[in-house]
ROFI-180560 format. One line per 10 residues: number of its first residue (from 1); their letters; for each residue x, z, y of N, C-alpha, C. Coordinates in steps of 0.05 Angstrom, whole numbers. Layout:
N
NUM	a	X/Z/Y/X/Z/Y/X/Z/Y; ...;
// end
This chain:
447
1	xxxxxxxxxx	17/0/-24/0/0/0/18/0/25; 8/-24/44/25/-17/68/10/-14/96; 22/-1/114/5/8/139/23/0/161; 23/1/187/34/-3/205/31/20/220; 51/24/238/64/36/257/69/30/281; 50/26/295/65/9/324/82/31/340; 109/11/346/134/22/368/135/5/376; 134/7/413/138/-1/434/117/-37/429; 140/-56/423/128/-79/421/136/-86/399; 145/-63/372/145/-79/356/127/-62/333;
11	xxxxxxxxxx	114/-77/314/106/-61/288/123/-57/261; 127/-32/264/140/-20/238/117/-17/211; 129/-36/190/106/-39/172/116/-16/147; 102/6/135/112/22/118/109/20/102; 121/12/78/120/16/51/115/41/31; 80/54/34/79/78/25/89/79/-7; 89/107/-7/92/118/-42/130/113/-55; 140/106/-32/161/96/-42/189/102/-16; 210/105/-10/231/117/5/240/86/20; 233/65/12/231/41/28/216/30/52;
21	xxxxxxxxxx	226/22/75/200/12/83/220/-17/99; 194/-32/105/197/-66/119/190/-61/137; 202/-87/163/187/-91/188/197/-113/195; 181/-115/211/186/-148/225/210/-153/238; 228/-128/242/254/-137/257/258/-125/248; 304/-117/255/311/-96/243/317/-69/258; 327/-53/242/314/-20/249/321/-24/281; 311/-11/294/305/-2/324/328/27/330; 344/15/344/371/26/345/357/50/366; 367/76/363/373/95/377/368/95/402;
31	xxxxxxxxxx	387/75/415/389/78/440/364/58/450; 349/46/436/323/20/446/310/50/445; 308/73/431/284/95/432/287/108/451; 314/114/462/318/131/495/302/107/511; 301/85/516/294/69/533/258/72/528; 255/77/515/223/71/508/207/97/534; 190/86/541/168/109/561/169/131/548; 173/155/560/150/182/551/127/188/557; 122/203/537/85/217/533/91/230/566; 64/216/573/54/226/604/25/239/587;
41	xxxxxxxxxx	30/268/610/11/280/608/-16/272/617; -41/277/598/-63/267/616/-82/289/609; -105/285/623/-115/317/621/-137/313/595; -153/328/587/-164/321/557/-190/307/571; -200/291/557/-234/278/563/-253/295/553; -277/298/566/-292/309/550/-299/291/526; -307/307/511/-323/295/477/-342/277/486; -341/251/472/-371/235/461/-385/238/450; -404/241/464/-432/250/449/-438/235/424; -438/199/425/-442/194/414/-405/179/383;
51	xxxxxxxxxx	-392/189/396/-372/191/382/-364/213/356; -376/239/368/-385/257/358/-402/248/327; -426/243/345/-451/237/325/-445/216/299; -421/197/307/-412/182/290/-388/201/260; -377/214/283/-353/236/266/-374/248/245; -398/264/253/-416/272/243/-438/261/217; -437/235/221/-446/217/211/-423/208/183; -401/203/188/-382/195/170/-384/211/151; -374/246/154/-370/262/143/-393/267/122; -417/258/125/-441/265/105/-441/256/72;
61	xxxxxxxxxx	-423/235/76/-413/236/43/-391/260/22; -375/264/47/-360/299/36/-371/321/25; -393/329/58/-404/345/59/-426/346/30; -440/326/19/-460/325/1/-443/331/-22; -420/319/-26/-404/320/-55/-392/340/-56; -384/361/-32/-372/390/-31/-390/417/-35; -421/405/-39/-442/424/-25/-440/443/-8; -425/433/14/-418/454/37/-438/466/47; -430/490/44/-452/509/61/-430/526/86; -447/539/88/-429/563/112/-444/591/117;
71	xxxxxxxxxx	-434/609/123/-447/630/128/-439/643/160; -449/657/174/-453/671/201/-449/697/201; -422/702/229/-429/738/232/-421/737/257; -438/746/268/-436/760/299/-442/728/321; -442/711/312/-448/687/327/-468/693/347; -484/701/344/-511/696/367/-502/709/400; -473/730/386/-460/735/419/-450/719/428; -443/693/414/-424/666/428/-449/655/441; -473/648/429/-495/632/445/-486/601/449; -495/606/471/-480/554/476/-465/567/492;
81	xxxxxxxxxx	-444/588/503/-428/584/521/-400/569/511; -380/565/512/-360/554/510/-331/575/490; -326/568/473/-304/597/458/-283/580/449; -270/592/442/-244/583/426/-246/588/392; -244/565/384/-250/565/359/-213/568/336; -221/575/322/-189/585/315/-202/583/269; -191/560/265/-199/552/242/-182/550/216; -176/557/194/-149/561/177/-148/530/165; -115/518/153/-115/492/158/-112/484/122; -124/471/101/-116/471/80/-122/439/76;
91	xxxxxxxxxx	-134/420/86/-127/396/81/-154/379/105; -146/352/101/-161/339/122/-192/337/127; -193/352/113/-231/354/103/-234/377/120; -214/388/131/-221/410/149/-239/402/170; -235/372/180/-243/369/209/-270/360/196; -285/349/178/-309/344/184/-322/367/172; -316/388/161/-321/409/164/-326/423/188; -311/425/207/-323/437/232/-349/415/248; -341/391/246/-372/378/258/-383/380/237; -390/393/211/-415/395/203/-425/429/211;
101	xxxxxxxxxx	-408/442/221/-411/468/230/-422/472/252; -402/462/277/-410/457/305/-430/439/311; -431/412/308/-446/395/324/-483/411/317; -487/405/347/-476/390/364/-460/400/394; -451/422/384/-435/435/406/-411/417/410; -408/418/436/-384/397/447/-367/417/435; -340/411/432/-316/418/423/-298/394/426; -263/399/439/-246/389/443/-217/404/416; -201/385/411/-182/397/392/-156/387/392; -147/412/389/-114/407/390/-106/389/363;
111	xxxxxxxxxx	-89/377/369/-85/356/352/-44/355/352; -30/341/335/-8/345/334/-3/314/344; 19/307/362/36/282/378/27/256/349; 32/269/324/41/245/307/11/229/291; -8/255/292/-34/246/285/-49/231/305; -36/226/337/-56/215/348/-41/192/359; -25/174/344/-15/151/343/-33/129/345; -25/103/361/-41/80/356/-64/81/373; -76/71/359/-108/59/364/-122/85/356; -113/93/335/-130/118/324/-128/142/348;
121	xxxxxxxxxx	-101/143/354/-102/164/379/-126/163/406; -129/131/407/-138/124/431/-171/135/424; -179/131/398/-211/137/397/-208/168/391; -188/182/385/-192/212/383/-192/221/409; -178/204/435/-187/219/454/-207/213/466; -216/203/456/-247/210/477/-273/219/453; -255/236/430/-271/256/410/-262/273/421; -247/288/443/-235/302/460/-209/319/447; -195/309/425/-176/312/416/-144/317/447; -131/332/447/-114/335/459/-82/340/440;
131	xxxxxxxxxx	-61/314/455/-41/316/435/-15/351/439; -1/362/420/16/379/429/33/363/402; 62/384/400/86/386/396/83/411/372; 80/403/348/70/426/326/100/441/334; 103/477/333/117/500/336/135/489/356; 127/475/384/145/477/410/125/495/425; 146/505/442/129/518/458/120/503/478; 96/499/490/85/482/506/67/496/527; 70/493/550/52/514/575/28/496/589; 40/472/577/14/444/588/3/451/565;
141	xxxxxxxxxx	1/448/541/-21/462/521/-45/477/538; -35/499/539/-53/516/547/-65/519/572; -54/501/594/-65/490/618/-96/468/613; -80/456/585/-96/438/575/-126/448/558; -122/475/548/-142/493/526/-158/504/557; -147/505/578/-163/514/604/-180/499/617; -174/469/614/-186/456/624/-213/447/607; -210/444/584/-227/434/564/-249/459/570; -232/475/571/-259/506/563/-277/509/597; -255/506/616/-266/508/648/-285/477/653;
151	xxxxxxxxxx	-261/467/653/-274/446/675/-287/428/656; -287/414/625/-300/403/604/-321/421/602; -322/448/596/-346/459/593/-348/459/573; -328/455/550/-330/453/525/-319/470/508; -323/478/485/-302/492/459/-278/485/456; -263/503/452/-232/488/437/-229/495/406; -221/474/398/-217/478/358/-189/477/362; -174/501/356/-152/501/336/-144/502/315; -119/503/309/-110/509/277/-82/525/274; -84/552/285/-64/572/291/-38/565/280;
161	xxxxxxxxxx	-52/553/249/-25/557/231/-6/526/234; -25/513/251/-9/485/251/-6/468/230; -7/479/200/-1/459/184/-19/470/162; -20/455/144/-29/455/116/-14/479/101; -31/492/86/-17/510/75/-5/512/50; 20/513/44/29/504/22/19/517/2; 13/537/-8/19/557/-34/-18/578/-31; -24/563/-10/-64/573/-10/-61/600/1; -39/601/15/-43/628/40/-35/626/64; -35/646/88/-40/632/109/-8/627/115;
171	xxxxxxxxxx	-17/606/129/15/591/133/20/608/162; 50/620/159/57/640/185/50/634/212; 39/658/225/16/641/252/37/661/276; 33/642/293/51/663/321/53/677/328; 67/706/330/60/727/347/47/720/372; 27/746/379/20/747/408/5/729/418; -16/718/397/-34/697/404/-59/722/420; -58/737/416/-75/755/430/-68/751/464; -45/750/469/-40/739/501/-53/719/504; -55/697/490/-76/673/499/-99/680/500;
181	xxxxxxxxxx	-111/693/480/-143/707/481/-146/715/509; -125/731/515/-134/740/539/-129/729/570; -118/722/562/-116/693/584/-138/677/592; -154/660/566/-174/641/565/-195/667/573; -192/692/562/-220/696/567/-253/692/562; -243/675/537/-267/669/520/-279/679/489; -302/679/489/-305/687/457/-293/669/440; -289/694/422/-260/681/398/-284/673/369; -269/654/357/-289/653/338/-275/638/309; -271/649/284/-258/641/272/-274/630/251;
191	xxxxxxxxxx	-260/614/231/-274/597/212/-254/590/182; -256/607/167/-242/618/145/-261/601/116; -244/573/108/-247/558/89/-256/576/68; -264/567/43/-260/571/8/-273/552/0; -247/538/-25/-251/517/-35/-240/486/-26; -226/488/4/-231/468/22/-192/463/0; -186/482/0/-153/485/-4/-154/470/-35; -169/484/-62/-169/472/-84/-176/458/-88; -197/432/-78/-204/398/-71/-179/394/-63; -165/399/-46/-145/376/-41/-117/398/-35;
201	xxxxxxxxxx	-104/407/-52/-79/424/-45/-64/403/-39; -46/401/-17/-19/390/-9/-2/380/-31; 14/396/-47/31/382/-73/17/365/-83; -8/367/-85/-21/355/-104/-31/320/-106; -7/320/-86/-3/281/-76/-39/281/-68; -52/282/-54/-67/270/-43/-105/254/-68; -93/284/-87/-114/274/-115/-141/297/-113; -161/287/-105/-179/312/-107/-190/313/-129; -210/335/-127/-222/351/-143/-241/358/-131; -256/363/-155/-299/364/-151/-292/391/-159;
211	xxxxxxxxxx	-293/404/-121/-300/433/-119/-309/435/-103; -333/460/-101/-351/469/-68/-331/474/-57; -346/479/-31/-325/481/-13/-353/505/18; -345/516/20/-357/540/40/-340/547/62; -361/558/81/-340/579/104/-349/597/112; -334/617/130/-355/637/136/-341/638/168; -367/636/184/-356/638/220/-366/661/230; -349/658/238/-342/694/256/-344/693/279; -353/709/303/-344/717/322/-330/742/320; -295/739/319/-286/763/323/-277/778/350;
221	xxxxxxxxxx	-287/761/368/-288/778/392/-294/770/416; -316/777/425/-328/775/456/-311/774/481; -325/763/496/-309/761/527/-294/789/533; -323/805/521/-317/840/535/-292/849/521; -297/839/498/-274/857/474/-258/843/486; -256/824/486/-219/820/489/-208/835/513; -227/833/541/-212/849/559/-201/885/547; -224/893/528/-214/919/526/-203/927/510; -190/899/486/-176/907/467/-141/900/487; -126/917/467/-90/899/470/-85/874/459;
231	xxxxxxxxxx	-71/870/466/-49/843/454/-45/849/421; -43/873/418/-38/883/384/-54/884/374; -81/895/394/-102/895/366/-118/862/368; -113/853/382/-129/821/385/-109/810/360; -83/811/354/-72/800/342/-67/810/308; -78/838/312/-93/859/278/-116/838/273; -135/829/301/-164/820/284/-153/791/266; -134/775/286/-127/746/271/-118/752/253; -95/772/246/-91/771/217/-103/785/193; -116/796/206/-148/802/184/-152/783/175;
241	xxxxxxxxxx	-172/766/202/-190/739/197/-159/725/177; -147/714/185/-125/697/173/-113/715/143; -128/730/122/-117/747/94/-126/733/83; -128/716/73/-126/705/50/-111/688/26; -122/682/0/-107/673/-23/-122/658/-35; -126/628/-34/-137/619/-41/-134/610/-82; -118/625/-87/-107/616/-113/-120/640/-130; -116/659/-112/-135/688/-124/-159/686/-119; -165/669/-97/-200/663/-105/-208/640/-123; -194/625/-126/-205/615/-156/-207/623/-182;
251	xxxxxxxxxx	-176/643/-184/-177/657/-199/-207/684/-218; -205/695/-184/-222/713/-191/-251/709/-192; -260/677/-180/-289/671/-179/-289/655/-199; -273/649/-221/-268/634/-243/-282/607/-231; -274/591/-217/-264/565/-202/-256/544/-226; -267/525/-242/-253/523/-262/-252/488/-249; -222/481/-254/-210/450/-243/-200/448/-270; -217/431/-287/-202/430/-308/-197/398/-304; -181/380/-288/-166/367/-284/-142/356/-301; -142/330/-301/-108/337/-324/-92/331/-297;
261	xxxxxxxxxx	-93/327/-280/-68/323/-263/-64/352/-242; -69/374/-249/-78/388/-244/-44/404/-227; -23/397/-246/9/413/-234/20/386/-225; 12/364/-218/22/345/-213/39/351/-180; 60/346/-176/72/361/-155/79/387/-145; 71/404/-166/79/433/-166/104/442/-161; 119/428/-166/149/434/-161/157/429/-131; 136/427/-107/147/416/-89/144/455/-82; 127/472/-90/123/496/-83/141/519/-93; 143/504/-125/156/530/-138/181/506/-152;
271	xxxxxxxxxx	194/511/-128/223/486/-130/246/512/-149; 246/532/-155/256/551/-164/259/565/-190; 272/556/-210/271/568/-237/269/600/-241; 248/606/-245/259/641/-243/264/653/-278; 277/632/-284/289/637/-312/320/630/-314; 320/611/-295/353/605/-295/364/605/-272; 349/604/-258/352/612/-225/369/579/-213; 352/562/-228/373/526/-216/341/527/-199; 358/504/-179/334/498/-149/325/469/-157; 305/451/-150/305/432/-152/305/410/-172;
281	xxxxxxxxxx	299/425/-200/304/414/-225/278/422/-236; 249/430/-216/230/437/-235/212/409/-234; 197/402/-254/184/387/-250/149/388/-258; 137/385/-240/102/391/-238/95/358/-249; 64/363/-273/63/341/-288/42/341/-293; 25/335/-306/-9/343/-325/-13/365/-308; -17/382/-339/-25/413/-335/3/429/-340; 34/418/-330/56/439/-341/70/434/-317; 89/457/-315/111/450/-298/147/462/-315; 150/441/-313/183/449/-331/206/448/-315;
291	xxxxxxxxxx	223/466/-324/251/460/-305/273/445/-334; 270/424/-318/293/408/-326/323/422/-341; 319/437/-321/355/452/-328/358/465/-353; 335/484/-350/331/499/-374/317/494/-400; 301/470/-392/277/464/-415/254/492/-412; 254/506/-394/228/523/-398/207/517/-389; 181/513/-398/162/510/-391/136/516/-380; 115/521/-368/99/542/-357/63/511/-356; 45/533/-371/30/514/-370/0/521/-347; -13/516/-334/-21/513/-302/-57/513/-317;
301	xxxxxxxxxx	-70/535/-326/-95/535/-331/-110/527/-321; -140/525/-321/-168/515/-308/-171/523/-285; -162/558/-277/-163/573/-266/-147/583/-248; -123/552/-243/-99/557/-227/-78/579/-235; -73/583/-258/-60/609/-270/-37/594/-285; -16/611/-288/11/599/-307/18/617/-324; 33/607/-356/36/621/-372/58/610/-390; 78/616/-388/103/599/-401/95/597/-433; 99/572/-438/90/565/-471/110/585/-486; 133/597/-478/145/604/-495/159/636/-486;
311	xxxxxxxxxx	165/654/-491/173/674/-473/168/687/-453; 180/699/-433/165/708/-412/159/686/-384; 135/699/-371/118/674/-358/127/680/-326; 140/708/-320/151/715/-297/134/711/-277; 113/698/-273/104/698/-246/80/678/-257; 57/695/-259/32/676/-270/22/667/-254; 24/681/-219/8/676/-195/22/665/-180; 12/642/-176/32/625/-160/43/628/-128; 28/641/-116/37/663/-90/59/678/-91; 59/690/-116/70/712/-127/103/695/-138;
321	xxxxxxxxxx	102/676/-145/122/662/-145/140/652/-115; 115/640/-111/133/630/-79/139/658/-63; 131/672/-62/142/703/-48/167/709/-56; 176/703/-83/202/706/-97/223/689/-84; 214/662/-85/229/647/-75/239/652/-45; 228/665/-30/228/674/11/250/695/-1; 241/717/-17/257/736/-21/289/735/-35; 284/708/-46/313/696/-50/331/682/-36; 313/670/-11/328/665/15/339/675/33; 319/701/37/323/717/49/356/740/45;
331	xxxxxxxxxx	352/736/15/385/753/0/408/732/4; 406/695/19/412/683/15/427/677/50; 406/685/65/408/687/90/433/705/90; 430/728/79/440/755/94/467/757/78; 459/741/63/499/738/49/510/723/60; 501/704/83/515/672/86/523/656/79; 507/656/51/512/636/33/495/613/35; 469/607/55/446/594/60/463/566/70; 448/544/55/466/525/73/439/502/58; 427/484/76/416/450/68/440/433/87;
341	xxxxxxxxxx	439/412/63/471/401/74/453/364/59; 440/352/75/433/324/64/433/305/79; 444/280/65/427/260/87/403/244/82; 395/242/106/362/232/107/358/210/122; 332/191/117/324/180/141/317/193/161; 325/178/185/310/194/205/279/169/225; 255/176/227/241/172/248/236/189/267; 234/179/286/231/188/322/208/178/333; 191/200/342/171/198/373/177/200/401; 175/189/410/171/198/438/152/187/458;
351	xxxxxxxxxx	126/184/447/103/178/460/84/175/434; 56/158/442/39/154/423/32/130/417; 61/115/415/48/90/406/58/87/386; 76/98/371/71/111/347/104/122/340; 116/117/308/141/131/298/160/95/296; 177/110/305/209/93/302/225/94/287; 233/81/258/256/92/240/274/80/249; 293/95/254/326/90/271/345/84/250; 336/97/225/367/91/203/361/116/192; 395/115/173/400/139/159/410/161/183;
361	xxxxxxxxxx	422/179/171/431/203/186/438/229/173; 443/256/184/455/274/165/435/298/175; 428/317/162/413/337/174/429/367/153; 433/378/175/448/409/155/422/429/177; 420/459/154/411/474/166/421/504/150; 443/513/172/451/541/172/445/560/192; 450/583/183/447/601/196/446/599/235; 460/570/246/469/570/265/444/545/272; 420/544/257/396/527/261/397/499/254; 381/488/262/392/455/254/406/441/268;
371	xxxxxxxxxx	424/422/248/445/392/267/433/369/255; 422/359/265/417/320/263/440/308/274; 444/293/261/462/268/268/455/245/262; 467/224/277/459/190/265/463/173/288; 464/141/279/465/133/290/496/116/306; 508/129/285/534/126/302/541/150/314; 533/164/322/536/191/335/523/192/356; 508/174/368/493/170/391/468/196/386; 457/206/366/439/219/357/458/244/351; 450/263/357/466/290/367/446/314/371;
381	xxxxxxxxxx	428/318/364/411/345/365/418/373/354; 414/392/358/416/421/354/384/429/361; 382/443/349/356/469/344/360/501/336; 362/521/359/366/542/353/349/554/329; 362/574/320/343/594/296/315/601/307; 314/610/341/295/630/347/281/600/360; 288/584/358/268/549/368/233/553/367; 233/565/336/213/564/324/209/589/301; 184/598/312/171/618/284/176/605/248; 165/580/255/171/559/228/179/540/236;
391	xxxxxxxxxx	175/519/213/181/495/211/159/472/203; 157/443/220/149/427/213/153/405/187; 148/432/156/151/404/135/122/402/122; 119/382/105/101/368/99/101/363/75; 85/345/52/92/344/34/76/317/28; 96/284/26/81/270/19/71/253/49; 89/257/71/82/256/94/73/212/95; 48/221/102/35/193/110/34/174/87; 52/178/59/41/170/37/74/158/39; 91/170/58/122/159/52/138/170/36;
401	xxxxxxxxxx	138/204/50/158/225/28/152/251/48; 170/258/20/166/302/31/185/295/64; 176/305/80/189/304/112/195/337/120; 225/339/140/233/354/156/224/350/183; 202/360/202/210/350/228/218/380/237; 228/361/265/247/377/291/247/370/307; 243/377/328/252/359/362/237/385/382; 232/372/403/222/395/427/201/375/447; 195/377/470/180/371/484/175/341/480; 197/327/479/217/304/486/216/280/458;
411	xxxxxxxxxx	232/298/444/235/285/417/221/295/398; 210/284/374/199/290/356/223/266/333; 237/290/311/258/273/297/239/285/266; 230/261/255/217/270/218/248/257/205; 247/277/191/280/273/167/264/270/139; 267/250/125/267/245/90/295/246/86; 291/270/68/322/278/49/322/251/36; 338/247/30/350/227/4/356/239/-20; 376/265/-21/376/288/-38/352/297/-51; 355/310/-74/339/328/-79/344/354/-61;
421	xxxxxxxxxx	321/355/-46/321/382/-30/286/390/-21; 289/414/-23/256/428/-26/260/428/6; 229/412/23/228/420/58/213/450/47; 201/462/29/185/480/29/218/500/35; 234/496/23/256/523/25/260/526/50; 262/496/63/273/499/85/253/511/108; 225/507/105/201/516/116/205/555/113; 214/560/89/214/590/84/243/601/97; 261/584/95/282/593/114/289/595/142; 275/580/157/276/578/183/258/598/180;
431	xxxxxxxxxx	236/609/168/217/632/180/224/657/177; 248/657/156/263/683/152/286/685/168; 294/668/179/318/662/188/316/675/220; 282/663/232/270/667/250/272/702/268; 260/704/237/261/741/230/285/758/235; 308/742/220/330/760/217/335/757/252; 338/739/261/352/735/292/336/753/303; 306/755/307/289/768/323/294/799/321; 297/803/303/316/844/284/327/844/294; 351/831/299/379/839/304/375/836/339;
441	xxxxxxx	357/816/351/355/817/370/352/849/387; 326/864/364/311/896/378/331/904/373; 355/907/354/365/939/347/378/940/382; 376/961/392/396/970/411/438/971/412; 438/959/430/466/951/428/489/990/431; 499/983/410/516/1017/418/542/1012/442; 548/1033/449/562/1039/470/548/1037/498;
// end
């Protein structure tokens, strides 16, 4: 399958499912991408009514085959005024999930630089989609979440966690989003998936599954409350609202996916032998996931559960696995032994007319954050540790490959390893990594 890409005046044609891609000329050197325009800011549009009604309209084939329902608490204090909607992210079915929730309440949404590419970008904005910079910090963002809510008169839909969640829990959300609460000054209102994650998990290359799918919307806090709560406890309620495990709710509501492709990409999560302790040698298949290195095997029940065919099964809960793996980075961090050392393709944004592949290049990430290179050396980036809470990886990105991104206001750089290398480690490392700098930051200096 191939898709296009428009850059500048030329189209980059992609060769999905595969680490190749064609185009009508050859690669678009570096320095043609400094030359290219930057994203000018524009302020968000209000929503189409009848653009809306179409979004609304599309989604009715999901919605019937998911039997989505939803449930209500505390809503009737929101009324039609205008709130901030704050929604957990587990795959693309998320968004017509909220227009089968909301409409026909106007609502505008944050959206990430790379999703609103093209032509497609052009009709999301005037669904009142607004583009940001997934984990940069951005102050036009929220100039922008002011305007939608002031002067649009409309809702804002977020997605705290920014990304898909790898492993069906919440993917690490920002400190101090309670400062924004109180800033906007609007009712808060959250919208906590089940089921939305096991139809379509991330590893799971893009294969669903015939499962309901539910929500439950919240108002967790009024105009009033937020003025009279802190920054700490506004930020206790999100990670309340934001507790969950979606692997333990299938588990425990006996959820049964009896699927045969069911571990197919599993290894992009649990890249980690916890029998022989080799990285990158596991492989997710049917219903098994084996590590290569060892020959051990672990077989992936109806019920999202694992159980090694032979010996001990170490980690039946797959949460419970990937937690091991952070905690092995973490021992990995603090020894200085942590090191991603690969080279990758690299593509580049710097506007929305769409991604640029420049060539190969080298990407390392130590303790001292990330180095991109390429290009000849004309490509030269650094990214501090404390840059970012996380990291922008993906799995399967656009139907090319597992992707690294990085960049800041300016640049947006996506890296495909060439290597075998897990972006999930590197996703768990930069967030530990994040951590350790931020520690060492509080302790008080002696003397």
């Amino acid at each position: 399958m191939l898709f296009p890409i428009v850059c500048g005046k030329l189209i980059i044609i992609i060769k999905t499912g595969c680490d190749a891609y064609e185009d009508q000329h050859p690669h678009l050197p570096y320095e043609e991408v400094l030359k290219l325009p930057r994203l000018k800011h524009r302020n968000p549009r209000k929503p189409s009514k009848l653009l809306a009604t179409v979004v609304r309209i599309a989604s009715l084939p999901t919605l019937w085959k998911t039997k989505f329902s939803y449930t209500t608490e505390r809503m009737e204090l929101v009324g039609d005024q205008p709130c901030l909607i704050l929604m957990n992210h587990s795959s693309f079915t998320d968004m017509k999930l909220a227009y089968a929730i909301f409409y026909p309440k106007q609502f505008g949404i944050v959206t990430s630089v790379d999703a609103m590419s093209g032509i497609l970008g052009k009709l999301m904005r005037f669904l009142g989609c607004t583009p940001t910079h997934k984990y940069v910090a951005d102050l036009t963002l929220i100039q922008d979440i002011e305007y939608m809510l002031k002067k649009n008169k409309t809702s804002v839909l977020m997605y705290p966690e920014a990304g898909y969640s790898f492993d069906g829990r919440t993917t690490t959300l920002p400190r101090k989003l309670g400062i924004l609460m109180k800033k906007l000054g609007v009712p808060v209102v959250t919208v906590i998936t089940q089921g939305a994650f096991a139809r379509d998990p991330l590893y799971n290359m893009l294969q669903i599954r015939d499962v309901k799918v539910s929500a439950h919307v919240k108002c967790i806090a009024t105009a009033e409350e937020i003025k009279e709560k802190s920054v700490a406890e506004l930020d206790a309620l999100l990670d309340e609202a934001f507790s969950f495990d979606n692997f333990a709710w299938q588990r425990d509501n006996k959820i049964s996916i009896d699927v045969p492709f069911r571990a197919d990409g599993l290894q992009r999560i649990l890249y980690k032998c916890p029998h022989c302790g080799t990285e990158n040698q596991t492989e997710g298949k049917g219903i098994h996931l084996t590590c290569l290195a060892c020959g051990k095997q672990w077989t992936m029940d109806e019920f999202g559960q694992l159980s090694a065919n032979e010996g001990e099964t170490y980690y039946s809960h797959i949460p419970d696995w990937y937690t091991w793996q952070k905690d092995c980075i973490r021992k990995e961090l603090e020894d200085g032994t942590y090191l991603l050392d690969t080279d990758v393709d690299i593509a580049v944004q710097v506007n929305l007319d769409g991604v640029c592949m420049i060539g190969s290049g080298h990407l390392v990430h130590d303790l001292n954050g990330f180095h991109l290179t390429g290009s000849d050396g004309a490509l030269d980036y650094r990214q501090s540790p404390v840059a970012s809470h996380t990291l922008y990886s993906d799995y399967y990105w656009y139907e090319i490959g597992d992707v690294i991104g990085i960049g800041n206001n300016e640049f947006s750089y996506f890296c495909f390893p060439k290597s075998p290398v897990s972006v999930t480690k590197a996703r768990l490392a930069t967030e530990e990594l994040y951590k350790i700098k931020k520690e060492r930051k509080r302790i008080p200096q002696e003397g």
